[in-house]
N, C-alpha and C positions, 0 to 999 in steps of 0.2 A: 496458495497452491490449488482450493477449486478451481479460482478462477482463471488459473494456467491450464489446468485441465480441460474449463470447456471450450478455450480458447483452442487448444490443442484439435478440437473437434471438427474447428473450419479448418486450422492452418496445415494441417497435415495432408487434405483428402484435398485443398485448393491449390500450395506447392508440390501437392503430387502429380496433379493436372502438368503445371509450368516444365516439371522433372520427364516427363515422358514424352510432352510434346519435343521441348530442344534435343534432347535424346537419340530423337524419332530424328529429326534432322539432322545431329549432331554422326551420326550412325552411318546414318545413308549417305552422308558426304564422306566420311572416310570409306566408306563402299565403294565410291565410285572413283575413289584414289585424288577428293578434292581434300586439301587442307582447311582444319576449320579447328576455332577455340571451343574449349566445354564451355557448357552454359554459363552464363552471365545472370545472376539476378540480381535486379534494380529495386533495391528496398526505399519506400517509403513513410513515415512515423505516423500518417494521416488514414483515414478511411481502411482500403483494404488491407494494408502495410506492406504493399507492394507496388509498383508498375508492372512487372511483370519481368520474363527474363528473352536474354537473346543470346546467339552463338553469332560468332565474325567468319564469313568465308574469305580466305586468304589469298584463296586461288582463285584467276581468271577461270570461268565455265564457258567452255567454248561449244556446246551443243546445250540448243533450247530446251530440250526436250529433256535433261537433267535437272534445268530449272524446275518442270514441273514434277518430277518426282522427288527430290529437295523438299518441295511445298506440299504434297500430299500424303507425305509418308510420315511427316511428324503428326499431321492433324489426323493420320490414321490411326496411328497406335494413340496416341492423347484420345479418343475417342475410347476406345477399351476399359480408358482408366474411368471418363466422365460417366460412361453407362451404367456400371456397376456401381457409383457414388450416388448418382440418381435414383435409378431404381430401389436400390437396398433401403434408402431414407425412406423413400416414399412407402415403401412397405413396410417399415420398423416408424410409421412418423409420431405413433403413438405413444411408443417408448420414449423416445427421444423428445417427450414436453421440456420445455426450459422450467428449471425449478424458480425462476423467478415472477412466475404468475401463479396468481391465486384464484384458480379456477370455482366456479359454481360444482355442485355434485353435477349436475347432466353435461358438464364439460369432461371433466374426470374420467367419463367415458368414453366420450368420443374423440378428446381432444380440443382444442378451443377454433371454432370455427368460425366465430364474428367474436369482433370486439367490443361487443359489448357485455357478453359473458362472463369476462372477466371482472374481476372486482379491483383489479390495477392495471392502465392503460401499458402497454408495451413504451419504451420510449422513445422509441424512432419505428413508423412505419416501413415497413419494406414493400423498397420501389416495382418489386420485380412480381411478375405475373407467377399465379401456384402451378406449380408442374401436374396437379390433379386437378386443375379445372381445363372447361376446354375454351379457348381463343375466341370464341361468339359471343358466346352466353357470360363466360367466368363464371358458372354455375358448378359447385364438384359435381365430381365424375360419382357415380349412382355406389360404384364397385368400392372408392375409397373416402366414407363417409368422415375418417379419421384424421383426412387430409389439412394441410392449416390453410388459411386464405395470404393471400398479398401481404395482410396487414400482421401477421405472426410467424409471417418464412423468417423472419431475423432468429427468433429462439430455435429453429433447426438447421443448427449448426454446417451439417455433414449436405442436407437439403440446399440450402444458401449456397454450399461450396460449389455443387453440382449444377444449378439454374446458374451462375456464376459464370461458369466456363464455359455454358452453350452457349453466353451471349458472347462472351470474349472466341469462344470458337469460329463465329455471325461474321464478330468483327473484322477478324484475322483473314478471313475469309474473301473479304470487300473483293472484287475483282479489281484493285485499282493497283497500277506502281508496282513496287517488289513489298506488298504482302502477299502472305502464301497464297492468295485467291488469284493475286494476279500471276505468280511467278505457274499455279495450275493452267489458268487460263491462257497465258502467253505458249506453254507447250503444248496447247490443243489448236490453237488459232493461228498461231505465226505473229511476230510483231506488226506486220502491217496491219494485218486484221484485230489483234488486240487494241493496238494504239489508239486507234478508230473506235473500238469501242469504247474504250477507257472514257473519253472525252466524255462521251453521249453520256455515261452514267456518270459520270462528272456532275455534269451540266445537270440530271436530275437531282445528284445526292445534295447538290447545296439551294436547288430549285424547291426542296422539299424542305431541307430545313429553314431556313425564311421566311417559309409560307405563312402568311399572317400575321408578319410581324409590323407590316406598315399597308394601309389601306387609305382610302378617302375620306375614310372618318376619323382616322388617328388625329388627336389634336395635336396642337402647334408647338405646343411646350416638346410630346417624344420627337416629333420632328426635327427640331430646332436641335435636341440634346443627343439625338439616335442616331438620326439621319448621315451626318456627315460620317459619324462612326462607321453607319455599316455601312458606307460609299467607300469609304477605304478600307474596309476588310474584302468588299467583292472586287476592288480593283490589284489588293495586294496577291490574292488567289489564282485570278486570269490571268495575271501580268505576264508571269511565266508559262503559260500552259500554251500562251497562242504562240506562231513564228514571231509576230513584230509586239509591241506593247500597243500600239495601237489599237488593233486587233482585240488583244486581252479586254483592254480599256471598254470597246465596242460591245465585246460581249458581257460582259460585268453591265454595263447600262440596259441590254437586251434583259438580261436573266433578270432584273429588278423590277423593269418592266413588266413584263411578264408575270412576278409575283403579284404586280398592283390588279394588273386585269383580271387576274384568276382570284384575289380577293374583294371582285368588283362581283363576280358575276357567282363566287360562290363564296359566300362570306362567313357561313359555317364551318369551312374546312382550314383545320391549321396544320403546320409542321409541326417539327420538333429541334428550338432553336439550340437543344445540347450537341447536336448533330456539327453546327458551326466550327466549334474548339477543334472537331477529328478533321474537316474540311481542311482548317490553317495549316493545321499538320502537315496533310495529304498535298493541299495545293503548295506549299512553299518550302518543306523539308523533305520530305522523299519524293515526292513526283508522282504524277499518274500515270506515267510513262513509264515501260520497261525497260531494261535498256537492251542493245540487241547480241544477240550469240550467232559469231560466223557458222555454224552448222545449226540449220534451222530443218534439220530432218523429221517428219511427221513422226509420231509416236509411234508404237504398235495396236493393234485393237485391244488387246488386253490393257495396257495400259490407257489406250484414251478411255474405257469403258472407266476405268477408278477414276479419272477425273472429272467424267462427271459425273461420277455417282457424290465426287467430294463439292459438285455445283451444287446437287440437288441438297446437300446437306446444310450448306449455306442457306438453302430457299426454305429450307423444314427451319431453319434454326433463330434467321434472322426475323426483329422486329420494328417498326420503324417508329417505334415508342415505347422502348423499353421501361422508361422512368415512370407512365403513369401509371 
């Protein structure tokens, strides 16, 4: 039973997130008199114990501009819930120590702030950057000395759930396809002009994750074992994204390209190859493509104003290395 309890601590404030955002969508499509299922969650038995959840629209949406409010209205109210989960942690994070460290007395009061304080290593580091440090430095913040680091957000709970959902927020975000970032940005730009974008950040989001992974000094053996691999993961991606497979094929060779010389001339600089797995997704099961709605009428300023204010939110939220 403790251990259902402090389990209880993530699972609730992190399915709360899932509950408000489909909601949020599930809401506004019966608003607008589209037919749509309650939420869907997709449980998992590993890591988070979820994928997360979805709602099915039933009905053809025949004006663009529904799309974007569909997609902005659930990440709006989901935000309501994430704020107050963040914040409240972060100012209670003292309280909330995991009783499963045995801190030093000058930890006890502040909290455990490196790992080495402890006199029992945590057992799995946490990948995720502290919400009380800042993005430069990863130095805490002056105001919350009580703060935990990277390496001890696992033992708060409520903390974890909240950092958790602004990346999954990041995600959902992506301007690409029919995620919410694209169905916002397809009602602010019109499909022509979306599509066109879509591509371009395509072509960066899998340019960036790559990066590094094969250069002029890679020896012969990854070559020999990697090489063909990722030659057909970058051809399986473009294949469909171009009009002809040719095309696709051409640029898949371009984009690899291009990874070599940029690890030629700057060979300090890597991507982040976990980015890969969301790209297959992206490039061969939902599309980077929107698809189009015969009434493509511009929003209204009020409402273009929320979308992007839900852009900027993406740019405050996203990381392009969350895991280190």
């Amino acid at each position: 039973m403790p251990s259902l309890a402090r389990g209880l601590w993530f699972a609730l404030p992190f399915l709360g997130v899932l509950t408000v955002h489909e909601f949020g969508h599930y809401f506004t499509a019966r608003h607008n008199r589209v037919r749509a299922t309650l939420p869907y969650y997709i449980p998992f038995p590993l890591g988070l114990g979820t994928f997360g959840a979805i709602i099915r629209i039933k009905d053809r949406i025949f004006r663009g501009g529904s799309f974007s409010i569909l997609g902005w209205r659930g990440r709006w109210r989901a935000l309501w819930w994430r704020c107050p989960c963040s914040s409240t942690a972060s100012s209670h994070c003292r309280r909330w120590r995991s009783t499963c460290l045995k801190c030093t007395p000058s930890t006890r009061s502040t909290g455990p702030t490196t790992p080495a304080t402890c006199t029992r290593p945590a057992r799995k580091a946490s990948p995720w950057p502290s919400p009380c440090s800042t993005s430069s430095s990863k130095a805490p913040l002056p105001t919350r000395p009580g703060c935990p680091t990277p390496t001890s957000l696992m033992h708060y709970p409520v903390l974890l759930a909240g950092a958790l959902s602004l990346f999954f927020t990041a995600l959902n975000l992506l301007p690409m396809g029919q995620l919410d970032g694209g169905h916002i940005l397809y009602g602010l730009m019109g499909r022509r002009r979306f599509n066109r974008l879509a591509l371009w950040l395509f072509l960066g989001f899998i340019f960036y994750a790559g990066l590094g992974m094969f250069s002029l000094q890679t020896d012969g053996e990854t070559w020999l074992y990697f090489g063909p691999v990722y030659a057909l993961y970058l051809g399986l991606i473009f294949w469909r994204i171009m009009p002809t497979p040719r095309q696709g094929l051409l640029l898949a060779a371009s984009v690899w390209a291009g990874q070599l010389a940029f690890a030629v001339a700057a060979p300090g600089i890597s991507g982040n190859p976990g980015w890969l797995i969301f790209g297959l997704l992206l490039g061969r099961l939902t599309g980077i493509y929107h698809p189009p709605a015969p009434d493509e009428r511009p929003l209204s300023p009020g409402r273009k104003l929320l979308g992007w204010v839900m852009v900027a939110i993406f740019v405050l939220c996203f990381t392009p290395s969350p895991f280190k």
